[in-house]
C-alpha positions in Angstrom: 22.1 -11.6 -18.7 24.5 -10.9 -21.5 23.6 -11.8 -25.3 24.6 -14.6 -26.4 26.8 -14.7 -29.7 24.4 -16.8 -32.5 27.4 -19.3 -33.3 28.8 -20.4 -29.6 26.8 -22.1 -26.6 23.1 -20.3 -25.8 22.5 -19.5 -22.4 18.5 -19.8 -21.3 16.7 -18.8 -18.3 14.5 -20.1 -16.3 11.2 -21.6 -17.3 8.0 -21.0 -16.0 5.4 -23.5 -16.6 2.2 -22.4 -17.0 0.8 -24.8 -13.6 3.6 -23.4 -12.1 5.0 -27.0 -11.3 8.8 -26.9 -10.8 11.6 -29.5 -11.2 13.1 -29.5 -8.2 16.9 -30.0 -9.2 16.4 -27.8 -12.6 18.8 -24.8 -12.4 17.8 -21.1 -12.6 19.9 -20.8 -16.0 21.9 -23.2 -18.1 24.0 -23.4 -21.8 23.3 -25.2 -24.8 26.5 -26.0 -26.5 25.8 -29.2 -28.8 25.6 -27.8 -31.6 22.7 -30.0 -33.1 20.6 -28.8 -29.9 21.3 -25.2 -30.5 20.2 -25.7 -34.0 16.8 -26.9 -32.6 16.9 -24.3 -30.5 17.2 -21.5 -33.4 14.5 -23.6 -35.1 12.0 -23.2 -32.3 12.7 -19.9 -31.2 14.1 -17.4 -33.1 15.3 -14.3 -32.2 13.1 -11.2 -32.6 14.5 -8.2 -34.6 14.1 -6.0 -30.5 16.3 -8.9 -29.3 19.3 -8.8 -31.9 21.9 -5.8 -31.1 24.2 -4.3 -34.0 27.2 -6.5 -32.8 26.0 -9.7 -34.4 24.2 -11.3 -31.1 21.1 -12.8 -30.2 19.7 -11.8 -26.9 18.8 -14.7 -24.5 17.6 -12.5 -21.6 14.1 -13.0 -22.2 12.0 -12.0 -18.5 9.3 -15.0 -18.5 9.3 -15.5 -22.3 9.3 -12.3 -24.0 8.2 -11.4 -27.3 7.0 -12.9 -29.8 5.2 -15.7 -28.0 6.9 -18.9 -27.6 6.4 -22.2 -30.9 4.7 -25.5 -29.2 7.8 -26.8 -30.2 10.1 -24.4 -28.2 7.6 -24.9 -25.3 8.0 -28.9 -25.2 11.7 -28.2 -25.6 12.2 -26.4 -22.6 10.4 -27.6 -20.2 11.9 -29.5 -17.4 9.2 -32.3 -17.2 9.2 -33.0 -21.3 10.6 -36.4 -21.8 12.6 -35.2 -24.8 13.2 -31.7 -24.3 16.8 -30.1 -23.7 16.7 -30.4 -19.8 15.4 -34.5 -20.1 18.1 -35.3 -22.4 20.8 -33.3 -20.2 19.7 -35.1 -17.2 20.0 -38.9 -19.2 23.4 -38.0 -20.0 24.2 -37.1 -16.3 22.4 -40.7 -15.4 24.4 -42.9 -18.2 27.2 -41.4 -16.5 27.1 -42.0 -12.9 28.7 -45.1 -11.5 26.3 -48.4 -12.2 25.4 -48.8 -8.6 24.1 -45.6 -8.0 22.2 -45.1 -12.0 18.9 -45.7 -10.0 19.3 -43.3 -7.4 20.7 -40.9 -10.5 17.5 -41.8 -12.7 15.0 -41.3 -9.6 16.4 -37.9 -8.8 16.2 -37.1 -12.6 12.4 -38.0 -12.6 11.9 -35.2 -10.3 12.3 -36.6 -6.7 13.2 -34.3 -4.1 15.9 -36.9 -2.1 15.3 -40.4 -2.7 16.7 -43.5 -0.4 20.6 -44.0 -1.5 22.0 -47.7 -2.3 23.0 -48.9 0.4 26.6 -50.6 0.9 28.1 -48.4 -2.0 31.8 -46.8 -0.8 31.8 -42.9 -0.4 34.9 -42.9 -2.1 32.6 -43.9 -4.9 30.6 -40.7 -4.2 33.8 -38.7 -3.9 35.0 -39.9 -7.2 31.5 -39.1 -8.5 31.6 -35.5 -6.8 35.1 -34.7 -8.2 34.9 -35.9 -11.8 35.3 -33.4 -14.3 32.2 -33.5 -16.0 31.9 -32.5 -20.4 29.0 -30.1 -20.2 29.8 -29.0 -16.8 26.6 -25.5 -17.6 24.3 -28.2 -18.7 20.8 -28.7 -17.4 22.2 -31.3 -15.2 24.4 -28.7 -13.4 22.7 -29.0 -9.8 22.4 -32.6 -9.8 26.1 -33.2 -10.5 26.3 -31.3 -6.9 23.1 -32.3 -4.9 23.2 -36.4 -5.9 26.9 -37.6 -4.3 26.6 -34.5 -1.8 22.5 -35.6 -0.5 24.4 -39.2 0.1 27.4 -37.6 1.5 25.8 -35.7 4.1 24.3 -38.2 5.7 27.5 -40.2 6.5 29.5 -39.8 9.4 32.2 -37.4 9.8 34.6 -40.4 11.5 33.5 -42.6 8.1 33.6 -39.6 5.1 37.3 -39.0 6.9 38.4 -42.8 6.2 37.1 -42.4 3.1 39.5 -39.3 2.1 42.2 -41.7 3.0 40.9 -44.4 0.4 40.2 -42.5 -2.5 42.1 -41.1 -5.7 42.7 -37.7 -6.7 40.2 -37.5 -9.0 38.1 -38.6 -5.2 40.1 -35.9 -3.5 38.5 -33.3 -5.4 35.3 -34.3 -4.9 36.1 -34.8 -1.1 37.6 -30.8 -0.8 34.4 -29.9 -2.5 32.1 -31.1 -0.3 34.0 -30.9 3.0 34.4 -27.0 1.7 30.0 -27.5 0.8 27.2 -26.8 2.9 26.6 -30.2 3.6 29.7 -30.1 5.8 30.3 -26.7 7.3 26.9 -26.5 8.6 27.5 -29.5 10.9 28.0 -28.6 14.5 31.7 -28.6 15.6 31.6 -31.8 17.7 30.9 -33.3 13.9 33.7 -31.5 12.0 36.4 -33.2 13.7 38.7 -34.9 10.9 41.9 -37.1 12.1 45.3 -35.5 11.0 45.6 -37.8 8.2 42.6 -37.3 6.2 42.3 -33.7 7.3 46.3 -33.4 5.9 45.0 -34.9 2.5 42.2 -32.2 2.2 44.3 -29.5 3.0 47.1 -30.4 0.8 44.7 -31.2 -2.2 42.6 -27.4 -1.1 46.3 -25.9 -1.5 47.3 -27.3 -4.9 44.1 -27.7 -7.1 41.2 -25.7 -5.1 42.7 -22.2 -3.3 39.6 -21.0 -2.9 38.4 -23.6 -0.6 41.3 -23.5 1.6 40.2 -20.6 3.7 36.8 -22.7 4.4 38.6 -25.8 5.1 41.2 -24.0 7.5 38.3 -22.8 9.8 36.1 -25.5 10.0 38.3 -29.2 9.7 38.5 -29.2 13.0 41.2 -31.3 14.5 39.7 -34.7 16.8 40.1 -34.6 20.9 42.2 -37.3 20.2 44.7 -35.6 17.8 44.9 -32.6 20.7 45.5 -34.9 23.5 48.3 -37.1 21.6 49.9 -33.7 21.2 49.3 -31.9 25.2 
């Protein structure tokens, strides 16, 4: 891991708990860039003089912890499970922010649950829009439940209903959609369930093309065209 420069957003690692409990949606690294939680962070943990090159930066790459050891207070800042450390706080933000009929889903996935029941009756256009919003602190703690909550909810849907979905939703939705049609929870699917209708397939592709390139390869080989689509055109 590079260092991190003392004045811009702080990188940390993973943490290791000494029980060796894990949160199951906490990500293997993450940034700090409020400034008022970087300044805690300084606080708590200071650099040692072995971790601080000539050019002015701090070094973040600790393996474990590193030396010296670790404040109580840097301890109950970092770890995933403390109710008011960085990755807590991250996570509320995240929650207040997803749409008000899926907060509860958000908040129990927060807690630490590995895939809880989804609302039931809520649009996946909703989930798209959710998927595809550009989030502030896109490196926060939160990082891998801005992908696994919509996508867990997506990929249970059918293909035949996500598809009428992409033709309901906004562009904001559409960028969502490309990124999870393009995701695991879609590719993986066996090819009698990746067969999209020319119209929503059309959308993703066109969307792929414009905003997300790099998805369009993925989305070429595996939106498969529907028997019907190939018949209407033998």
């Amino acid at each position: 891991m590079k260092p991190t420069p003392r004045h811009g957003p702080v990188t940390l690692g993973d943490f290791s708990r000494a029980d060796g409990v894990r949160h199951p949606h906490h990500p293997r690294s993450y940034e700090l860039s409020d400034p008022e939680e970087i300044r805690e962070y300084r606080a708590a943990h200071p650099p040692h003089a072995d971790d601080r090159d000539t050019d002015g930066f701090d070094c973040m790459c600790d393996e474990g912890w590193g030396s010296p050891a670790p404040t109580a207070e840097a301890v109950r800042l970092l770890d995933p499970f403390s109710p008011d450390g960085f990755p807590a706080r991250h996570r509320s933000r995240w929650t207040a922010a997803a749409p008000r009929e899926l907060r509860a889903y958000a908040r129990a996935l927060a807690d630490g649950q590995e895939e809880p029941p989804g609302p039931r009756g809520v649009p996946l256009s909703v989930l798209f829009r959710w998927l595809g919003t550009v989030r502030e602190q896109p490196r926060d703690a939160a990082r891998l439940l801005a992908d696994r909550a919509p996508g867990l909810l997506l990929a249970r849907a059918a293909t035949a209903d996500l598809a009428w979905a992409v033709r309901e939703t906004d562009r904001v939705g559409l960028e969502g959609a490309v990124r999870f049609f393009a995701g695991e929870g879609f590719t993986t699917r066996h090819p009698k369930r990746r067969r999209v209708p020319d119209t929503a397939r059309d959308l993703l592709l066109r969307h792929a093309r414009s905003h997300r390139p790099s998805d369009l390869p993925v989305l070429e080989r595996r939106l498969l065209r529907d028997p019907e689509d190939r018949l209407r055109r033998s």
